[in-house]
DSSP file (Angstrom, degrees, kcal/mol; ACC not computed):
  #  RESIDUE AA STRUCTURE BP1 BP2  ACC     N-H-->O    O-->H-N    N-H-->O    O-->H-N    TCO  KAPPA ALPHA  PHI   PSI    X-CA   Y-CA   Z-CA
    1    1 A X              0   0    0      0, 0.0     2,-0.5     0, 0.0     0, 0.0   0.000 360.0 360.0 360.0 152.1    7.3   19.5  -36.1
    2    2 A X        -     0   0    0      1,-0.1     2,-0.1     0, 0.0     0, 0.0  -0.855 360.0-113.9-107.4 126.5    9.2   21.9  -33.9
    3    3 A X        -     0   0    0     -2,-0.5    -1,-0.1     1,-0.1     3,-0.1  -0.292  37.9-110.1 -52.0 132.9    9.5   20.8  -30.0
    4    4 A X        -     0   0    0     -2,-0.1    -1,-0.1     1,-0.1     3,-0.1  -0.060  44.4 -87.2 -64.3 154.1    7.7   23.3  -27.9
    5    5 A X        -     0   0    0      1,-0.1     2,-0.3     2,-0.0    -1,-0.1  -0.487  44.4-103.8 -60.7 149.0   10.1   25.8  -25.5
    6    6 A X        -     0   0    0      2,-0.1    -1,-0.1     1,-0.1     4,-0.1  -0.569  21.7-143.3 -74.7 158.1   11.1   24.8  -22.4
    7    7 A X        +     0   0    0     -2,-0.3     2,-0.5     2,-0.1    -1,-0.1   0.311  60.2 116.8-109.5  15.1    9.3   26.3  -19.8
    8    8 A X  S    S-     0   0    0      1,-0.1     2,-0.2     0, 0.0    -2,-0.1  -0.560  78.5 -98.0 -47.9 114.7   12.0   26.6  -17.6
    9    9 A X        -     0   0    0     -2,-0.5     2,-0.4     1,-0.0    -2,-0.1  -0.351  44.1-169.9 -64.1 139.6   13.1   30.0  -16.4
   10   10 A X        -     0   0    0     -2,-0.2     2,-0.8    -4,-0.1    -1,-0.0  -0.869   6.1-163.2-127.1 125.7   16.3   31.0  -18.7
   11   11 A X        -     0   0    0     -2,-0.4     2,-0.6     2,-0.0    -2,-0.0  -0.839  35.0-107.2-102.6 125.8   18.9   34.4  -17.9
   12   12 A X        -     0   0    0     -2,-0.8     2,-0.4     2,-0.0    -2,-0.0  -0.777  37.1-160.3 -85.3 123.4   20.9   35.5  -20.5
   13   13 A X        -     0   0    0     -2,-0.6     2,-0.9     2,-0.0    -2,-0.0  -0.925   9.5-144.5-125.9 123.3   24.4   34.7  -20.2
   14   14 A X        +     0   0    0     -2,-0.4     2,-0.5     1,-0.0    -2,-0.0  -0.651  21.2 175.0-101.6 108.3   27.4   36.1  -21.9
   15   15 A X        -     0   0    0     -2,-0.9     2,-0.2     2,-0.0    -2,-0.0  -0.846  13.8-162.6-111.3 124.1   30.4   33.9  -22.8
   16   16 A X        +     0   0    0     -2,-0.5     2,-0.2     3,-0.0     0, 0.0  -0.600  23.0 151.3 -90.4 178.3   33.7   34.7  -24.7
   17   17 A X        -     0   0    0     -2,-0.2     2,-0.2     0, 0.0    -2,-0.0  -0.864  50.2 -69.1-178.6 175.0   36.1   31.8  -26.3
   18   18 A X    >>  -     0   0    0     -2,-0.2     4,-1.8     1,-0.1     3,-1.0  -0.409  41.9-115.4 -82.2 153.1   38.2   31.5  -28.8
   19   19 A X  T 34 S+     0   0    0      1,-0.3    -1,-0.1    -2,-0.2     4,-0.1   0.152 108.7  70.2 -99.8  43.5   37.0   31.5  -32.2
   20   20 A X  T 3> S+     0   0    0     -2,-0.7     4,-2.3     3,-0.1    -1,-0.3   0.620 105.3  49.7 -86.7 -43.4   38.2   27.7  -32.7
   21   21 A X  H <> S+     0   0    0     -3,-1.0     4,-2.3     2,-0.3     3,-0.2   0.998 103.6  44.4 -35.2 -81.9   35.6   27.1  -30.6
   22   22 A X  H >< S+     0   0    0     -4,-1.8     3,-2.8     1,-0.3     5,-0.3   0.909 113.1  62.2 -39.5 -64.1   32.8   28.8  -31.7
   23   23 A X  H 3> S+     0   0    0      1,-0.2     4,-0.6    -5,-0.2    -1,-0.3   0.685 106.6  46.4  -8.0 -71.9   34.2   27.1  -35.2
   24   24 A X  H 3X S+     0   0    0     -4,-2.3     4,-1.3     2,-0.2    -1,-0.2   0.712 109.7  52.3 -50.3 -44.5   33.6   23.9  -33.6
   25   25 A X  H XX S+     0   0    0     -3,-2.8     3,-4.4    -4,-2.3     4,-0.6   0.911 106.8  61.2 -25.5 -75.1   29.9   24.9  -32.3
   26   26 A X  H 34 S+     0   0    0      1,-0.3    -1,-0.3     2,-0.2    -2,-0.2   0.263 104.3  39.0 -11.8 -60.4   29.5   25.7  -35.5
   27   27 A X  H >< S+     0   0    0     -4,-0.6     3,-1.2    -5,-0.3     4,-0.4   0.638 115.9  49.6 -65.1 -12.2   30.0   22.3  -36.9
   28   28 A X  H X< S+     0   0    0     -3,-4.4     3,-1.3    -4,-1.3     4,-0.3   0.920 107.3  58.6 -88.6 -38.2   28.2   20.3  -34.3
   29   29 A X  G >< S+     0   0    0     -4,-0.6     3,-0.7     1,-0.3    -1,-0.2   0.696  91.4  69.9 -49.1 -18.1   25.4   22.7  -34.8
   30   30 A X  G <  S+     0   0    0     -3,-1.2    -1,-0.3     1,-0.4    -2,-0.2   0.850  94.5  52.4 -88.1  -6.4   25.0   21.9  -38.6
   31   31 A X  G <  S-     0   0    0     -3,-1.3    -1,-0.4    -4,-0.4    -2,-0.2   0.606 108.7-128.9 -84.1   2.6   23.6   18.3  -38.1
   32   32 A X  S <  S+     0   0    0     -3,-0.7     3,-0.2    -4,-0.3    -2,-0.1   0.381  77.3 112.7  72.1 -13.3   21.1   19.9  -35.8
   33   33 A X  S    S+     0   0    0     -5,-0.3    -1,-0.1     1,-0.2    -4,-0.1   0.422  82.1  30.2 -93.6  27.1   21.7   17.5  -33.0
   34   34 A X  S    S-     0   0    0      1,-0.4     2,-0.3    -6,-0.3    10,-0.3   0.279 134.7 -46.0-100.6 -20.8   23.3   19.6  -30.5
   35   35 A X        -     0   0    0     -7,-0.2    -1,-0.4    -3,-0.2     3,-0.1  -0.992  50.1 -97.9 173.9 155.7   21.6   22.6  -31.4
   36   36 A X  S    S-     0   0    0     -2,-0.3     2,-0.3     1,-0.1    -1,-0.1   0.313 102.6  -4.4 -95.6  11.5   20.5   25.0  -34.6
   37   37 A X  S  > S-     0   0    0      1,-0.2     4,-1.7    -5,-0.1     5,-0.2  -0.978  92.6 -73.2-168.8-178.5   23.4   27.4  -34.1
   38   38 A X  H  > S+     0   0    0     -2,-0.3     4,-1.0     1,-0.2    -1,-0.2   0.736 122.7  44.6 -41.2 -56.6   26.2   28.0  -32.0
   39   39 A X  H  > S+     0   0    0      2,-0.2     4,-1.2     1,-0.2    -1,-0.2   0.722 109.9  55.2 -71.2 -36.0   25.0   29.3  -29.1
   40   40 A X  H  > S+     0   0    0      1,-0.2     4,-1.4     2,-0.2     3,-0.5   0.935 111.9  49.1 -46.8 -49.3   22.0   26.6  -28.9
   41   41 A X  H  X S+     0   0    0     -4,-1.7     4,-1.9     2,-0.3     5,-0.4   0.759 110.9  52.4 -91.6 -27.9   24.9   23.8  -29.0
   42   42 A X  H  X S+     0   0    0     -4,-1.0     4,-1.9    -5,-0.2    -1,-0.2   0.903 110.8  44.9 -28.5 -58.2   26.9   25.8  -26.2
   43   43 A X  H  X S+     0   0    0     -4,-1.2     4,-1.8    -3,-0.5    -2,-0.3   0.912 114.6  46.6 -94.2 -63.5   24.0   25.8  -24.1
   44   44 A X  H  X S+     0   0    0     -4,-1.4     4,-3.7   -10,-0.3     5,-0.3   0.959 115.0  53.5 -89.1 -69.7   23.1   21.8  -24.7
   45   45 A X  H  X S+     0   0    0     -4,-1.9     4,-3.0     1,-0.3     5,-0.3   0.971 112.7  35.2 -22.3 -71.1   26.9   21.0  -24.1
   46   46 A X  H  X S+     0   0    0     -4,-1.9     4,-0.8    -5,-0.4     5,-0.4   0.950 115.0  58.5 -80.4 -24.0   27.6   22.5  -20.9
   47   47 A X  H >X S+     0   0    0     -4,-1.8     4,-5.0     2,-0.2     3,-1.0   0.996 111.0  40.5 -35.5 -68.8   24.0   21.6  -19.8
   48   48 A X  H 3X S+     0   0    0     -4,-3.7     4,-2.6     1,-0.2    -2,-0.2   0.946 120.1  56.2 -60.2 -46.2   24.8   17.4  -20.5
   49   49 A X  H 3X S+     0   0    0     -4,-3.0     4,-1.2     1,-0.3    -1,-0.2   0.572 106.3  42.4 -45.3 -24.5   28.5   18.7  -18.8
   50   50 A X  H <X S+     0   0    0     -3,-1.0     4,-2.9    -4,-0.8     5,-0.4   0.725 115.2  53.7-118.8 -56.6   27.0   20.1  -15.5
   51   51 A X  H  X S+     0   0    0     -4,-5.0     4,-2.7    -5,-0.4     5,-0.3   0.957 105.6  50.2 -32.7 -74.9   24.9   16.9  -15.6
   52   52 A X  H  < S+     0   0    0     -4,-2.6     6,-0.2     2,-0.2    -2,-0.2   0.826 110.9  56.0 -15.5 -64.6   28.0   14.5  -15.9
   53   53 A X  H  <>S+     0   0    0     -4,-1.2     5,-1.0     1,-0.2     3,-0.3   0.830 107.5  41.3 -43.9 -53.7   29.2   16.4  -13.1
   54   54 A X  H ><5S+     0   0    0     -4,-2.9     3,-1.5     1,-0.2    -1,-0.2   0.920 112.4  56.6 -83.7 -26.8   26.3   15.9  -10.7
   55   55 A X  T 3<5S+     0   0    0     -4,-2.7    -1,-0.2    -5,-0.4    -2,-0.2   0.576 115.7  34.1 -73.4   7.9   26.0   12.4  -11.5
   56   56 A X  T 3 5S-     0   0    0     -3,-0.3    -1,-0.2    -5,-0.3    -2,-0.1   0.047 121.1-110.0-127.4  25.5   29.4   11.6  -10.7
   57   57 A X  T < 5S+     0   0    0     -3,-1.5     2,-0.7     1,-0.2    -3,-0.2   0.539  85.4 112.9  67.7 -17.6   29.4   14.3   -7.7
   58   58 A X  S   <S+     0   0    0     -5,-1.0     2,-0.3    -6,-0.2    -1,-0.2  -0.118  77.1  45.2 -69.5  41.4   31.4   17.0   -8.7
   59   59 A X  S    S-     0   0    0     -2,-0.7     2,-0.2    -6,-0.3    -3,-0.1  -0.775  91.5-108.9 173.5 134.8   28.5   19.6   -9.0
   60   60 A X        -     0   0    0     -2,-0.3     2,-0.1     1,-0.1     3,-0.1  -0.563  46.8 -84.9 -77.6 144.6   25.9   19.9   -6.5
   61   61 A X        -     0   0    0     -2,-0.2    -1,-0.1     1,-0.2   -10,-0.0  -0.270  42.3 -95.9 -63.4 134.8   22.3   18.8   -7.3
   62   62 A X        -     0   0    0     -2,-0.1     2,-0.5     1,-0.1    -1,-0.2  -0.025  46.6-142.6 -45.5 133.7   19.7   20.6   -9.1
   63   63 A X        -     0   0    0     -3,-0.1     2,-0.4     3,-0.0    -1,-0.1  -0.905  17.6-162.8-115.9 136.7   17.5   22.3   -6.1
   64   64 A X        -     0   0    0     -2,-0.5    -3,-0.0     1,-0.0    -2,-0.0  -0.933  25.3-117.5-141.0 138.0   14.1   22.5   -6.6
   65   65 A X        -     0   0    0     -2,-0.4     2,-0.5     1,-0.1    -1,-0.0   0.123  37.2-147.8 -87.2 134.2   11.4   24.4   -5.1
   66   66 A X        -     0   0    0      2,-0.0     2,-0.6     0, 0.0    -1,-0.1  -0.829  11.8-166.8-110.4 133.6    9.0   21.7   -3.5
   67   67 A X        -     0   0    0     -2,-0.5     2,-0.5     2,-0.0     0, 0.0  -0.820  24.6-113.4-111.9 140.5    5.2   22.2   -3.3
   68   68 A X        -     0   0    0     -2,-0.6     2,-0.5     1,-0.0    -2,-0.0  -0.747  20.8-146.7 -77.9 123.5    2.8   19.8   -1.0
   69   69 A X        -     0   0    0     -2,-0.5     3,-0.0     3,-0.0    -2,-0.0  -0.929   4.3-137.2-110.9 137.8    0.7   17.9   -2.2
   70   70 A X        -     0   0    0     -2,-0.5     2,-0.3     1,-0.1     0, 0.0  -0.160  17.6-127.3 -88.1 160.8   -2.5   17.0   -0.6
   71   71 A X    >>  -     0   0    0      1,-0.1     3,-0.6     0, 0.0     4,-0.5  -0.719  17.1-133.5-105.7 145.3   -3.9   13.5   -0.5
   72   72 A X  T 34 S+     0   0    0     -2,-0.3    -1,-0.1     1,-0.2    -2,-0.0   0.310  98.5  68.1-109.5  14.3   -7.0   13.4   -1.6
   73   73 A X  T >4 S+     0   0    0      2,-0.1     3,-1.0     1,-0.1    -1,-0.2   0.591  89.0  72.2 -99.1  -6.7   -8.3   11.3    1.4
   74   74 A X  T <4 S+     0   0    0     -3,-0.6     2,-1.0     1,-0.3    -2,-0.2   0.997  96.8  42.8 -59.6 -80.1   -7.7   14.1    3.3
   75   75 A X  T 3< S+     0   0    0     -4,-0.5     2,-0.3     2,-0.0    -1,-0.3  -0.238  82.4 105.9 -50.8  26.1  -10.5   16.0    2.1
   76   76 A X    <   -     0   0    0     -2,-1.0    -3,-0.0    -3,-1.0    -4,-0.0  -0.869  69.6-114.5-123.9 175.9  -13.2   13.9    1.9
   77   77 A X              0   0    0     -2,-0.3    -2,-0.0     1,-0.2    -1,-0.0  -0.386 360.0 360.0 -89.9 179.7  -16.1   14.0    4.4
   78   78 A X              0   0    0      0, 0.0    -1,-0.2     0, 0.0    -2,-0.0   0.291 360.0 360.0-136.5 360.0  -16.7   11.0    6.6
């Protein structure tokens, strides 16, 4: 069964390297657990990398738009 999209908003982003690299994607891609192709296993790479980063502090922490939530004792009549 195929894992549903994330539903995260996504930009397209254009990266060159050298094409030992991509080579490389290429194999991690083919066992399918980075990725189904190059660019998927890119994308999954530098994601867990930019993670690494904020757990050890080199990279600022994901900011994320915070909504209030109401208590639901709030609203009830007395």
């Amino acid at each position: 069964m195929a894992r549903p999209k994330n539903a995260a908003e996504t930009i397209q982003l254009t990266l060159s390297t050298t094409p030992q690299v991509k080579q490389l994607l290429e194999e991690l891609s083919c066992s399918g657990y980075y990725g189904k192709n190059a660019a998927e296993t890119a994308v999954i790479l530098l994601t867990e990398k930019i993670r690494d980063l904020q757990a050890t502090g080199q990279a600022p922490a994901p900011r994320y738009r915070v909504t209030e939530i109401q208590n639901d004792d709030d609203h009830q009549d007395s």
